[in-house]
N, CA, C, O and CB atoms as a CASP TS submission, in Angstrom:
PFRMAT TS
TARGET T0000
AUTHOR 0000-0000-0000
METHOD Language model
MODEL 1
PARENT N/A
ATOM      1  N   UNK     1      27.302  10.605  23.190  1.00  0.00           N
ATOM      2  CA  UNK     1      26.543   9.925  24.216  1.00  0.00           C
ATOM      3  C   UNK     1      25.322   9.244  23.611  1.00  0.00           C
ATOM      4  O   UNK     1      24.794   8.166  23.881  1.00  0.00           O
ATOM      5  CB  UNK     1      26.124  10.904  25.308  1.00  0.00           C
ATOM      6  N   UNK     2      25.004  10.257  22.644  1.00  0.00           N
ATOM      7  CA  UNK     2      23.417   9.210  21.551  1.00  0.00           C
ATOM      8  C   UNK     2      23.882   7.916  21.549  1.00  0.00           C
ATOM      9  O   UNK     2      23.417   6.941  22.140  1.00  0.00           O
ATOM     10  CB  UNK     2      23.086   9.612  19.452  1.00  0.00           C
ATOM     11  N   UNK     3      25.051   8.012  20.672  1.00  0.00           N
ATOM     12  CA  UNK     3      25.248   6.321  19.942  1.00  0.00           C
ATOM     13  C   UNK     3      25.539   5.497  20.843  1.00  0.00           C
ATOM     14  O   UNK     3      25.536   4.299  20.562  1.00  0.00           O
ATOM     15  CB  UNK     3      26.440   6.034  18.849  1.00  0.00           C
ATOM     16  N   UNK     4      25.862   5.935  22.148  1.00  0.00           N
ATOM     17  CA  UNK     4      26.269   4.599  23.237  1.00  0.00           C
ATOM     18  C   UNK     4      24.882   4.235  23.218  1.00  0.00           C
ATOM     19  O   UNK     4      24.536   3.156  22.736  1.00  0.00           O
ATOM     20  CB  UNK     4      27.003   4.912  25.032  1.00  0.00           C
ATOM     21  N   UNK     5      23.679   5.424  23.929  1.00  0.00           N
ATOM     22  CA  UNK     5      22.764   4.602  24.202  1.00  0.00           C
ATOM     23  C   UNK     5      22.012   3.815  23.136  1.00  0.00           C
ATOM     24  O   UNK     5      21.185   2.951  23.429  1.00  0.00           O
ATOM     25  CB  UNK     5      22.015   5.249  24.875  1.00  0.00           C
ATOM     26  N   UNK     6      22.375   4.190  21.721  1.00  0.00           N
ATOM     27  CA  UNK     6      21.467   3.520  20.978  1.00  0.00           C
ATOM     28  C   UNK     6      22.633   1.805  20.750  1.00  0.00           C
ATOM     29  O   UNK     6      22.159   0.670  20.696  1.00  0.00           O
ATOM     30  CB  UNK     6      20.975   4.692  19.315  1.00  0.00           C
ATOM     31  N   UNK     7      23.787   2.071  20.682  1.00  0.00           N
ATOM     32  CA  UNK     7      24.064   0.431  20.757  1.00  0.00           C
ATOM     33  C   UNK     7      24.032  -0.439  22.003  1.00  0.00           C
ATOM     34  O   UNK     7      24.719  -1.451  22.138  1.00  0.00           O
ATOM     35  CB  UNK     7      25.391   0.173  20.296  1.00  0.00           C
ATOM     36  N   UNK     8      23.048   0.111  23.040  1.00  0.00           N
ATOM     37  CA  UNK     8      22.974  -0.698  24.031  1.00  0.00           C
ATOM     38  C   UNK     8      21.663  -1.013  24.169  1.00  0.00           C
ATOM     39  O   UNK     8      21.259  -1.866  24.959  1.00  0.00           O
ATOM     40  CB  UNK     8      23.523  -0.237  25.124  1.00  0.00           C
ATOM     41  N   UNK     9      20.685  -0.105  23.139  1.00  0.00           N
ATOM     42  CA  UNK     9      19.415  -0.308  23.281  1.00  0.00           C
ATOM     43  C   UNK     9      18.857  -2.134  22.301  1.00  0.00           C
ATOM     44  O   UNK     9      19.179  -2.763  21.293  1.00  0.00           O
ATOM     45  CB  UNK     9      18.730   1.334  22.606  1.00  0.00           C
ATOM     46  N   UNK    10      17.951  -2.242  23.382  1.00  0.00           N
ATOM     47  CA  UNK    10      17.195  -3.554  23.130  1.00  0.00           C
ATOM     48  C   UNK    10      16.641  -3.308  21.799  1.00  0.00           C
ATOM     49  O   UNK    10      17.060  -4.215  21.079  1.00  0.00           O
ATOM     50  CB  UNK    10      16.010  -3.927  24.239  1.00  0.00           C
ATOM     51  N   UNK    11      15.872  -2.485  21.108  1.00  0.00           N
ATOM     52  CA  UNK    11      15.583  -2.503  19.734  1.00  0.00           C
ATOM     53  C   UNK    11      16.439  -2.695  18.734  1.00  0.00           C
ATOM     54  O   UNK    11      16.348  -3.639  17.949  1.00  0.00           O
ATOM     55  CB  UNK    11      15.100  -1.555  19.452  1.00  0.00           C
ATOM     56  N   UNK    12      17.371  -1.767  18.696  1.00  0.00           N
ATOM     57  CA  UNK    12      19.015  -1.520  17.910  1.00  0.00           C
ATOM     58  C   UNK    12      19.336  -2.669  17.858  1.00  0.00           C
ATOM     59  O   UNK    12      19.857  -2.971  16.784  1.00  0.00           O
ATOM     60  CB  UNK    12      20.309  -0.662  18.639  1.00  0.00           C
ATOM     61  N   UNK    13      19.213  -3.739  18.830  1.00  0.00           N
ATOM     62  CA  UNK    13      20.176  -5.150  18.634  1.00  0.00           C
ATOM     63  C   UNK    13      18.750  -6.225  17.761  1.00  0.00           C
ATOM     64  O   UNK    13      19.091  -7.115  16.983  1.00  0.00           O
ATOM     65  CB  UNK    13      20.900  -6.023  20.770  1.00  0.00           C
ATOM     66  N   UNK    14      17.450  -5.994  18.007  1.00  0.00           N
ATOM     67  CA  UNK    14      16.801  -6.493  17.191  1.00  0.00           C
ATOM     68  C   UNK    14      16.841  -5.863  15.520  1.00  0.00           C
ATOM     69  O   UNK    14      16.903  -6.458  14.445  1.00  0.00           O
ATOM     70  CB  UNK    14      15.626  -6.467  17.858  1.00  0.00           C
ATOM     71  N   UNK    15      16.789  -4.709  15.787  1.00  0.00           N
ATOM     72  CA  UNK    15      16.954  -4.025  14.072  1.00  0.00           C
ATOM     73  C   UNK    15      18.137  -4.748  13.245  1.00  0.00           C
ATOM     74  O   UNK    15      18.178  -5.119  12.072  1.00  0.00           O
ATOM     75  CB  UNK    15      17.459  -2.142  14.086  1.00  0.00           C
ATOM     76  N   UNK    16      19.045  -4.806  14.246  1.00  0.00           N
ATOM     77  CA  UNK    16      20.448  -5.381  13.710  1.00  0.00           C
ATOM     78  C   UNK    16      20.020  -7.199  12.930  1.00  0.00           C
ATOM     79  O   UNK    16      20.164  -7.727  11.828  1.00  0.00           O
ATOM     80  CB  UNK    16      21.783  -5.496  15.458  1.00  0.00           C
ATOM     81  N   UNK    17      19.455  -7.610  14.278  1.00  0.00           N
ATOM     82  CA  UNK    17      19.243  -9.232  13.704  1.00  0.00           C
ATOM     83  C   UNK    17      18.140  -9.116  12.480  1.00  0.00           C
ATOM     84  O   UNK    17      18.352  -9.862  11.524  1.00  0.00           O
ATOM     85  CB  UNK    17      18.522 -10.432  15.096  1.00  0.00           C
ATOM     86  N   UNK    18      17.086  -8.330  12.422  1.00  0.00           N
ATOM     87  CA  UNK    18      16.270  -8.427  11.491  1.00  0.00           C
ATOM     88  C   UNK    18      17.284  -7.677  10.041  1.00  0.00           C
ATOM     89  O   UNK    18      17.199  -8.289   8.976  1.00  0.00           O
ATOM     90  CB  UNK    18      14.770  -7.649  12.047  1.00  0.00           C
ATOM     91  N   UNK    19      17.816  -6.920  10.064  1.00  0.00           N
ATOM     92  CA  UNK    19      18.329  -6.899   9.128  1.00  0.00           C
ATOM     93  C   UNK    19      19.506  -7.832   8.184  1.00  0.00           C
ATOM     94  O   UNK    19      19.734  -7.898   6.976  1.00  0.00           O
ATOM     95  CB  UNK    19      18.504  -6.024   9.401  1.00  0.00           C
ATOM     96  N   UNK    20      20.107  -8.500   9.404  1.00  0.00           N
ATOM     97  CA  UNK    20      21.199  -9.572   8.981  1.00  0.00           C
ATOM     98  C   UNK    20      20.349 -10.651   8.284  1.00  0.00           C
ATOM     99  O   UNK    20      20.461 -11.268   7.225  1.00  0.00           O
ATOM    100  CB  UNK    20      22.109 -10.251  10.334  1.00  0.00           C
ATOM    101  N   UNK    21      19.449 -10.637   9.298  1.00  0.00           N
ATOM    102  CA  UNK    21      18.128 -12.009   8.454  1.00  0.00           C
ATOM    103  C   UNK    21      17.598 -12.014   7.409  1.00  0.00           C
ATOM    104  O   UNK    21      17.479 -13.090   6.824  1.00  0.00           O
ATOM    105  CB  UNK    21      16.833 -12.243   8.958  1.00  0.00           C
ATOM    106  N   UNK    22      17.153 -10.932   6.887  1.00  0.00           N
ATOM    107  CA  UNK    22      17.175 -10.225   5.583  1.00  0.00           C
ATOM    108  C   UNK    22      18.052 -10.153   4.668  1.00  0.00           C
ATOM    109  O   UNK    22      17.648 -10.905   3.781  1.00  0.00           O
ATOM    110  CB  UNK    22      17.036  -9.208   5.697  1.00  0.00           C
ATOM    111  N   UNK    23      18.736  -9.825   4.448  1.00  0.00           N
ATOM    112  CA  UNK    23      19.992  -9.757   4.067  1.00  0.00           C
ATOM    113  C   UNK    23      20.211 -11.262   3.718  1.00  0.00           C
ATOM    114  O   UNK    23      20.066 -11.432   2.508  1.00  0.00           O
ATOM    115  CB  UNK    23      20.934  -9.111   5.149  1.00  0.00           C
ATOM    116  N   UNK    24      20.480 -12.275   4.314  1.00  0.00           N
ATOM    117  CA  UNK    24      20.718 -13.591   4.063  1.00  0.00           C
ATOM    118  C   UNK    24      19.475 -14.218   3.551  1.00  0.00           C
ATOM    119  O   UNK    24      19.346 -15.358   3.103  1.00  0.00           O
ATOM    120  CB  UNK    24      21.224 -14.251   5.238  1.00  0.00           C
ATOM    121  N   UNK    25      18.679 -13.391   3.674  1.00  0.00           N
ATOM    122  CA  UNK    25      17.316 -14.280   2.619  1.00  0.00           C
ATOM    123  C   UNK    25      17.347 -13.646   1.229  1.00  0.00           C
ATOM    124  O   UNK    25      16.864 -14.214   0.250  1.00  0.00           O
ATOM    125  CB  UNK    25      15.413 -14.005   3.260  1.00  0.00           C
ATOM    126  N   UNK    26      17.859 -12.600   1.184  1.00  0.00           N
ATOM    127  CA  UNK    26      17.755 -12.109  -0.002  1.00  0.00           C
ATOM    128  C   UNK    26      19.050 -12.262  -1.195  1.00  0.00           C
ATOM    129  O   UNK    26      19.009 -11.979  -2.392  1.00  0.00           O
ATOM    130  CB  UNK    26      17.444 -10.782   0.331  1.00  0.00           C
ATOM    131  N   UNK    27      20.098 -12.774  -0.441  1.00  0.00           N
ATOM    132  CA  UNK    27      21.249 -13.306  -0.914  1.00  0.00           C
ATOM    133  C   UNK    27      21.266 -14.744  -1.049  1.00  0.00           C
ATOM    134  O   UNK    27      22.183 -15.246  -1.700  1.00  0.00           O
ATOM    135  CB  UNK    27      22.247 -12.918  -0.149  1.00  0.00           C
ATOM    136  N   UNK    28      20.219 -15.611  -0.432  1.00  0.00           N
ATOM    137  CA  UNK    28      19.593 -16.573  -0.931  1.00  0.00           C
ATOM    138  C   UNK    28      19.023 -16.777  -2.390  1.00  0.00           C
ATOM    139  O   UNK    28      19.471 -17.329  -3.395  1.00  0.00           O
ATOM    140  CB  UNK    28      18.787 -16.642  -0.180  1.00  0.00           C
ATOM    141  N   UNK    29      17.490 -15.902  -2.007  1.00  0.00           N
ATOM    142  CA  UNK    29      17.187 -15.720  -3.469  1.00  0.00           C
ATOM    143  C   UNK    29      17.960 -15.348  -4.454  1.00  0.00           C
ATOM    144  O   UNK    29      17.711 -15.914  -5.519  1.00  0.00           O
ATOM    145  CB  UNK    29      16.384 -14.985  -3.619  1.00  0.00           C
ATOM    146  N   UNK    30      19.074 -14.357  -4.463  1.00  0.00           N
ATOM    147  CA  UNK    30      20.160 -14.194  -5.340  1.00  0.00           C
ATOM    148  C   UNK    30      20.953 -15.330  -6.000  1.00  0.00           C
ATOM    149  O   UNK    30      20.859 -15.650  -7.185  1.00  0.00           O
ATOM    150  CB  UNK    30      20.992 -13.500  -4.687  1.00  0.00           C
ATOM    151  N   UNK    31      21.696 -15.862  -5.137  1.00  0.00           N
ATOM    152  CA  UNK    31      21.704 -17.419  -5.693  1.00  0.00           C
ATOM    153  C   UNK    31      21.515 -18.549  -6.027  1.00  0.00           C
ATOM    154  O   UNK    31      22.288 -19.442  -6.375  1.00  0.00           O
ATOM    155  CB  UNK    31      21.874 -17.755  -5.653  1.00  0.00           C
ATOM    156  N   UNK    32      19.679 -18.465  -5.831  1.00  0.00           N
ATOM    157  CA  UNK    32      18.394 -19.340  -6.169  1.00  0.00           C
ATOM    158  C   UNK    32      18.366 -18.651  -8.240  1.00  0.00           C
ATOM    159  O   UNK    32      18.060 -19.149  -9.323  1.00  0.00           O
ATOM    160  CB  UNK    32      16.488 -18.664  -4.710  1.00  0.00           C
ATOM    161  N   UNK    33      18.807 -17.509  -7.821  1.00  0.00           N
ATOM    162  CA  UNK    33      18.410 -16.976  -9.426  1.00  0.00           C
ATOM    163  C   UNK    33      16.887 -15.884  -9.481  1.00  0.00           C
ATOM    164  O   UNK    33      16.545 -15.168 -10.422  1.00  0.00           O
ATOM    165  CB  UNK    33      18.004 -18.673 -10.529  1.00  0.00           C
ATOM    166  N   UNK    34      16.290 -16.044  -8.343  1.00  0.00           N
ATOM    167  CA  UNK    34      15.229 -15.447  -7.711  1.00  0.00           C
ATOM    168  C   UNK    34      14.948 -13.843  -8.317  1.00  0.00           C
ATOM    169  O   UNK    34      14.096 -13.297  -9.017  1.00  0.00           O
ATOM    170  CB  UNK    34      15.579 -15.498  -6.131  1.00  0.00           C
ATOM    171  N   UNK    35      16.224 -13.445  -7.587  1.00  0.00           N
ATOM    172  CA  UNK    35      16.127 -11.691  -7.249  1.00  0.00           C
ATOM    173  C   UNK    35      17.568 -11.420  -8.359  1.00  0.00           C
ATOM    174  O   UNK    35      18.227 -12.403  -8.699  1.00  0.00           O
ATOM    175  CB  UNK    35      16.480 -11.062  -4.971  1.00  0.00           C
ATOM    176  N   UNK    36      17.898 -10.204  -8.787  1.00  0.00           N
ATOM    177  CA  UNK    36      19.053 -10.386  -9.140  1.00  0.00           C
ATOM    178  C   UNK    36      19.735  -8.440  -9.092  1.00  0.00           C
ATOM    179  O   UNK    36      19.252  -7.453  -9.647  1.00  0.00           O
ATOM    180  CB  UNK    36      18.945 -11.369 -10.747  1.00  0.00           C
ATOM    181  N   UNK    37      20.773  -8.537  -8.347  1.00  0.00           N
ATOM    182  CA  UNK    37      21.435  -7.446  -7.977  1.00  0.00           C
ATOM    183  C   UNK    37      21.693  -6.355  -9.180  1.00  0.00           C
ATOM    184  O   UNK    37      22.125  -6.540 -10.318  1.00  0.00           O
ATOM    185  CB  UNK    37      22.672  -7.936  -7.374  1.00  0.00           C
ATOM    186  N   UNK    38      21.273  -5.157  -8.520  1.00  0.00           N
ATOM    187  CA  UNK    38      21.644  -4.164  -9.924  1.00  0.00           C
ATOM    188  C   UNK    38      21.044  -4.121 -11.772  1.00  0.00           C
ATOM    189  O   UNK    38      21.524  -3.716 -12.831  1.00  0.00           O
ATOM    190  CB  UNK    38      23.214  -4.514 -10.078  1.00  0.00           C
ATOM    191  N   UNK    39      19.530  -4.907 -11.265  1.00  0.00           N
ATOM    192  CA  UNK    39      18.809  -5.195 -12.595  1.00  0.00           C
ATOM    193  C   UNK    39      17.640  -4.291 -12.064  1.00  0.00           C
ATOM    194  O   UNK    39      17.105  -3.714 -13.011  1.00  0.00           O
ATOM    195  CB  UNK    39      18.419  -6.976 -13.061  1.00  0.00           C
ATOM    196  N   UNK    40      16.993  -3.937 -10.680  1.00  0.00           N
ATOM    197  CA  UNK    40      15.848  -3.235 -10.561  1.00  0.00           C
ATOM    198  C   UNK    40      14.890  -4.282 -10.356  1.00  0.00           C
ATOM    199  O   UNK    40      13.697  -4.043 -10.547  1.00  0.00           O
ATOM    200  CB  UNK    40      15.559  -2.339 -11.695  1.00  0.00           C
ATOM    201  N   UNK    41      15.277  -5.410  -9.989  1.00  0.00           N
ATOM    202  CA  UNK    41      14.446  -6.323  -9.302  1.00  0.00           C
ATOM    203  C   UNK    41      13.718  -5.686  -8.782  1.00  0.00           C
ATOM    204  O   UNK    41      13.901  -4.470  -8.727  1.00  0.00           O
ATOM    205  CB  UNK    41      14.900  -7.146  -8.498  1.00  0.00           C
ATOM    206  N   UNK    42      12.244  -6.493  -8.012  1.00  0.00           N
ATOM    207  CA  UNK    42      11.232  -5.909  -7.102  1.00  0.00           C
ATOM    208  C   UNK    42      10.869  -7.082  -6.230  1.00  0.00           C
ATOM    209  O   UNK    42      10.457  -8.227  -6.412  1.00  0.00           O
ATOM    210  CB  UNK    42       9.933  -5.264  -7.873  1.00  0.00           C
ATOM    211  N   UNK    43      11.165  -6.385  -5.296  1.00  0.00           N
ATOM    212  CA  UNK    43      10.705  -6.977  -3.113  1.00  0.00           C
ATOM    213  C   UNK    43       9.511  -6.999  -2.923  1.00  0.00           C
ATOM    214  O   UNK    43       9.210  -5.809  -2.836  1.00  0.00           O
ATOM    215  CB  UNK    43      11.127  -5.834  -1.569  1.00  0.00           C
ATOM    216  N   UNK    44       8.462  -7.693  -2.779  1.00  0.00           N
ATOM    217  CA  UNK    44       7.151  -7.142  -2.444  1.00  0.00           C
ATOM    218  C   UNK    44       7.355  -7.896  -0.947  1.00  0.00           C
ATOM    219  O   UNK    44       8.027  -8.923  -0.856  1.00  0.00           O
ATOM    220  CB  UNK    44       5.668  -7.606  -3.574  1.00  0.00           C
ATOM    221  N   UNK    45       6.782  -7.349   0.067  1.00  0.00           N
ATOM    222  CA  UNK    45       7.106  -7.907   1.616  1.00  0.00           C
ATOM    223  C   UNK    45       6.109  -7.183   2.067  1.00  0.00           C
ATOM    224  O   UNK    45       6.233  -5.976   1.855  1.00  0.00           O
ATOM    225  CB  UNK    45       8.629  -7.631   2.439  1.00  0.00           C
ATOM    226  N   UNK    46       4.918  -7.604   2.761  1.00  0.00           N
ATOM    227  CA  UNK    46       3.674  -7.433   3.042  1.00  0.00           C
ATOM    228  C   UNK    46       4.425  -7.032   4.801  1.00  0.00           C
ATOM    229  O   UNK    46       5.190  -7.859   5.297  1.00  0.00           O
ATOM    230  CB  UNK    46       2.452  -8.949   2.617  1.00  0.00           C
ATOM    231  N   UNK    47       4.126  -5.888   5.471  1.00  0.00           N
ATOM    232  CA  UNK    47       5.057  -5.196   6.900  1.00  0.00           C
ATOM    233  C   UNK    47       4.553  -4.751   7.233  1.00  0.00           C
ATOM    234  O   UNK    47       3.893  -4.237   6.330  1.00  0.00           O
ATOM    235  CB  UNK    47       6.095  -4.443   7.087  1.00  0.00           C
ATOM    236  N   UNK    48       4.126  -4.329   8.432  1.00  0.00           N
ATOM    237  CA  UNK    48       4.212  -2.914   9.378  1.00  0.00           C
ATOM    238  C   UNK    48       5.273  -2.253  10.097  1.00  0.00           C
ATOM    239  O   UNK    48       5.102  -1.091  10.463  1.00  0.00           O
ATOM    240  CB  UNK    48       3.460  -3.017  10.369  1.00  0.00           C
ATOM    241  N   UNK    49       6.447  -2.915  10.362  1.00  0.00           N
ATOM    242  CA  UNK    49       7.293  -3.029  11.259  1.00  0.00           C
ATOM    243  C   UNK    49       8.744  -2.408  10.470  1.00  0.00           C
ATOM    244  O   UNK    49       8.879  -1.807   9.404  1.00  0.00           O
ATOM    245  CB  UNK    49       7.262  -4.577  11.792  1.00  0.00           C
ATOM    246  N   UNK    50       9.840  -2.894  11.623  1.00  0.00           N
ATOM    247  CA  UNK    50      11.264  -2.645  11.234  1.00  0.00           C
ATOM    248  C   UNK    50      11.471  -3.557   9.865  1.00  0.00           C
ATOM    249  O   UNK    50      12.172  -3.196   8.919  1.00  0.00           O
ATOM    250  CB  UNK    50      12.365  -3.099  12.541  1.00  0.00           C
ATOM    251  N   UNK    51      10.742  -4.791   9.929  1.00  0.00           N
ATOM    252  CA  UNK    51      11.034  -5.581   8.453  1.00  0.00           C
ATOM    253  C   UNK    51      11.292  -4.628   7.270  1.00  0.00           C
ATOM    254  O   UNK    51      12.126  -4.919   6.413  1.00  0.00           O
ATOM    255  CB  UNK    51       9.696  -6.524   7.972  1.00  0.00           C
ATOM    256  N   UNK    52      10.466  -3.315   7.218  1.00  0.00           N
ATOM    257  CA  UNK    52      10.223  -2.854   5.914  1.00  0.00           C
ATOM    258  C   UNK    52      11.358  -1.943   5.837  1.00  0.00           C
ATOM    259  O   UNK    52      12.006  -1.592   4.851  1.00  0.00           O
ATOM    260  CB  UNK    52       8.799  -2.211   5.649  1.00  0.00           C
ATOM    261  N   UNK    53      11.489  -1.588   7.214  1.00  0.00           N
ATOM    262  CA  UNK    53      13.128  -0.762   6.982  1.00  0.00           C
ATOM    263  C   UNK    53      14.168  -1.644   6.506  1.00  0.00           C
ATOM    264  O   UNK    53      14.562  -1.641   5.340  1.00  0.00           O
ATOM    265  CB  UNK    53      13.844  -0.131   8.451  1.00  0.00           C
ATOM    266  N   UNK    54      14.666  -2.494   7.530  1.00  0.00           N
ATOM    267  CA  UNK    54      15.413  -3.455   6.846  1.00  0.00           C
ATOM    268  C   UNK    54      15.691  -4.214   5.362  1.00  0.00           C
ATOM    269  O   UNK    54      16.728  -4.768   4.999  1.00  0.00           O
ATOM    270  CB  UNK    54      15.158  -4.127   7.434  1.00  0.00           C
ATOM    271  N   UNK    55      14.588  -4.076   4.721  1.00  0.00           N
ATOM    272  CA  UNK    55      14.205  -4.732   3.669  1.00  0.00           C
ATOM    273  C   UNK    55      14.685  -3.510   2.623  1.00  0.00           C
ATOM    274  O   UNK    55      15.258  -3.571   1.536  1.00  0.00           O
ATOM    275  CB  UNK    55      12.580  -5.238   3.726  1.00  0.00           C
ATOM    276  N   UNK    56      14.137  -2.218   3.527  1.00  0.00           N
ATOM    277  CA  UNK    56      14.701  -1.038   2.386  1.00  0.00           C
ATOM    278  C   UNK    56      16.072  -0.425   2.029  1.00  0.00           C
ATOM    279  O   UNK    56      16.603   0.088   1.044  1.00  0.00           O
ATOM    280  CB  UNK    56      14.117   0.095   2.671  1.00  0.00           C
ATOM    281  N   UNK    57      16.482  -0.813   3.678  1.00  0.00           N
ATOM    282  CA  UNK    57      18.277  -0.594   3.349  1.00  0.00           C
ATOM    283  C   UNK    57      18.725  -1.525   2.079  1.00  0.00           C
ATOM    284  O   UNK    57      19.210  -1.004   1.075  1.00  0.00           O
ATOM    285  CB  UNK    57      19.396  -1.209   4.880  1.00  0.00           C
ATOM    286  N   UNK    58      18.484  -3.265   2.217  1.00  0.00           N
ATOM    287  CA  UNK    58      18.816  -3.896   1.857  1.00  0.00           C
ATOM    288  C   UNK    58      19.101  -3.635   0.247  1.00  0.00           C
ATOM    289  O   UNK    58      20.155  -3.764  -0.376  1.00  0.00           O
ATOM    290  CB  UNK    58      18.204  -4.648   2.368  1.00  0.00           C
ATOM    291  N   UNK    59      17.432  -3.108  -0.330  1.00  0.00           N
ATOM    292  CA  UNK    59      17.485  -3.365  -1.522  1.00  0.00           C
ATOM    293  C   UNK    59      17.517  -2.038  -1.904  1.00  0.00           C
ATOM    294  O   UNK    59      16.842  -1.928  -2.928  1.00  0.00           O
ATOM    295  CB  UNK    59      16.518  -4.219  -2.038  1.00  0.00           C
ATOM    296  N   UNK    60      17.946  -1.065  -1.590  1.00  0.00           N
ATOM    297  CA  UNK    60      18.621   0.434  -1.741  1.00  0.00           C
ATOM    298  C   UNK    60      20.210  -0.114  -1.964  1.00  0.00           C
ATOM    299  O   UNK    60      20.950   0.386  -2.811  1.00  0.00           O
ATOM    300  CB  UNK    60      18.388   1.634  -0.102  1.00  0.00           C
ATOM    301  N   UNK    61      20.554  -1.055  -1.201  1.00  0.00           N
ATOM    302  CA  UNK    61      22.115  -0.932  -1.551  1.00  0.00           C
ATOM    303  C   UNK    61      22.504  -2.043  -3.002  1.00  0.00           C
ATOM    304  O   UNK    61      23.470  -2.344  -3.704  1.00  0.00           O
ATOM    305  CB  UNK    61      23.122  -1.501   0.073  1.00  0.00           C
ATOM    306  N   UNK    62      21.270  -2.312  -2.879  1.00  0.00           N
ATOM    307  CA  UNK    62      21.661  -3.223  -4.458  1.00  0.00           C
ATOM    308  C   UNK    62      20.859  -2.981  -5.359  1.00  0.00           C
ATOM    309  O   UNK    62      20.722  -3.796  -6.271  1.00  0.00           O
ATOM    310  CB  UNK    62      21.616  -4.814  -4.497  1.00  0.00           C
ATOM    311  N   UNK    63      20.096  -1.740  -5.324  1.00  0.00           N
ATOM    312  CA  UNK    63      19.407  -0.946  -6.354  1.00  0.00           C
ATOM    313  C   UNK    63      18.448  -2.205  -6.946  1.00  0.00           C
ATOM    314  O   UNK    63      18.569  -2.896  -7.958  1.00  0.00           O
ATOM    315  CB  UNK    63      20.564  -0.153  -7.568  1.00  0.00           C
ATOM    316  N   UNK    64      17.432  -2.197  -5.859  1.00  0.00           N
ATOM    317  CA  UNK    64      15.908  -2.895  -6.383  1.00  0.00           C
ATOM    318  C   UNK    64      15.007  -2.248  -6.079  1.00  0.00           C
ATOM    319  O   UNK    64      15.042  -1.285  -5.313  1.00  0.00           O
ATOM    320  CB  UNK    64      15.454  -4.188  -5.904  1.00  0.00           C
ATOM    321  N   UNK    65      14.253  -2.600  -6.528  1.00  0.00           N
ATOM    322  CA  UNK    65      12.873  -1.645  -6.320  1.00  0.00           C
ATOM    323  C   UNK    65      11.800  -2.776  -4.949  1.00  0.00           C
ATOM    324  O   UNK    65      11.536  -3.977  -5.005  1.00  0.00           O
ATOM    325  CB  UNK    65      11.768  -1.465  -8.449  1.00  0.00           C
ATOM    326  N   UNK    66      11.530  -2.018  -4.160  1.00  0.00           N
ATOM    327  CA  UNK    66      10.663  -2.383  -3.029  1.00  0.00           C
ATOM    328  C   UNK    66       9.453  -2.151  -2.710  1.00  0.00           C
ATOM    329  O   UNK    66       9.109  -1.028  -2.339  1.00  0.00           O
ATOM    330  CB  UNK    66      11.046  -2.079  -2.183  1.00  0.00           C
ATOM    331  N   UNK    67       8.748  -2.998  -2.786  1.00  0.00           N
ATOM    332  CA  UNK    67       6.672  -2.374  -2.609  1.00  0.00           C
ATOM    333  C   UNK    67       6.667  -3.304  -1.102  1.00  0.00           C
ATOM    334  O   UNK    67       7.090  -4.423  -0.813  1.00  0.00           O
ATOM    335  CB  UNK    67       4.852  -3.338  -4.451  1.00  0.00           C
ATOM    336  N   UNK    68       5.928  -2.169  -0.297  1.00  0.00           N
ATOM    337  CA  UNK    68       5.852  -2.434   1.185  1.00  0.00           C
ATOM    338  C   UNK    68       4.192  -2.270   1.186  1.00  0.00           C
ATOM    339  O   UNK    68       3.716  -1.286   1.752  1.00  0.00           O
ATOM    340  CB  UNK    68       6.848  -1.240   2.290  1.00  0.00           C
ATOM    341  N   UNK    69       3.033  -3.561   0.340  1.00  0.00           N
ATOM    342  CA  UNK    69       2.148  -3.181   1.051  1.00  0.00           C
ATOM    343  C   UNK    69       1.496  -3.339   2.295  1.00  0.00           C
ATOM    344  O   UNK    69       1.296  -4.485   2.699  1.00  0.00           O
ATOM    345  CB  UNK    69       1.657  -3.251   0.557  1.00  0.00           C
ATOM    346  N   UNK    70       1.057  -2.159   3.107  1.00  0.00           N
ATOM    347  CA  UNK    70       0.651  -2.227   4.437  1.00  0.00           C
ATOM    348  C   UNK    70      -0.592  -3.685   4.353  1.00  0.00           C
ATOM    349  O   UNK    70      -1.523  -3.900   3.577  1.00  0.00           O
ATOM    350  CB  UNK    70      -0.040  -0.494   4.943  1.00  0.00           C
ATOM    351  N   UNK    71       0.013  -4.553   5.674  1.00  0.00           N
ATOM    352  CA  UNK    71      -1.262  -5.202   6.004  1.00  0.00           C
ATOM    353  C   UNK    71      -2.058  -5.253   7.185  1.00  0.00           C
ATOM    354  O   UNK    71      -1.609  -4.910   8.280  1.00  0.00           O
ATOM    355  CB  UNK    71      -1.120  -6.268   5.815  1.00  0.00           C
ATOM    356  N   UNK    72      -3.094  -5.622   7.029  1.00  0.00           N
ATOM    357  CA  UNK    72      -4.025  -4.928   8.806  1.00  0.00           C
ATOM    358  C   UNK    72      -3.692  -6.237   9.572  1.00  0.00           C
ATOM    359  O   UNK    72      -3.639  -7.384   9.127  1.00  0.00           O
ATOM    360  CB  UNK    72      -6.399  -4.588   8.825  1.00  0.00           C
ATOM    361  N   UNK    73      -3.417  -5.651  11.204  1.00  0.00           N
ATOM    362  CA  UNK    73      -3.430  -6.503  11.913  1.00  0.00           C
ATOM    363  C   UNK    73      -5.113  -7.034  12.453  1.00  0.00           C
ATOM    364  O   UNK    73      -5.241  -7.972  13.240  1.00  0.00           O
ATOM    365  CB  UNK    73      -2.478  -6.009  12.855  1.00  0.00           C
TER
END
């Protein structure tokens, strides 16, 4: 019953788009020559938010290294 309500929840479907968005920016830079998969690259992405999760799945699954520094609103 959790997971119904969480794939019907209004956040869950934003987490989802922010992560797809991510994901395609960073597979951008990949084929810019930018970032490069499985070398230990490093993300720096200035967050407070789901961005920094997203950003951490991302570059956990392609083994980079990620610095999330906090910035003040």
């Amino acid at each position: 019953m959790k997971d119904r309500v969480a794939l019907r929840s209004t956040s869950a479907c934003v987490q989802n788009v922010l992560l797809l968005t991510q994901a395609a920016v960073i597979e951008d830079a990949e084929r810019q020559g930018l970032l490069h998969p499985y070398t230990g690259s490093r993300i720096f992405e200035g967050t407070v938010g789901s961005t920094g999760i997203s950003l951490a799945t991302i570059a956990r699954a392609r083994y980079m290294s990620l610095s999330l520094p906090l910035v003040s609103c």
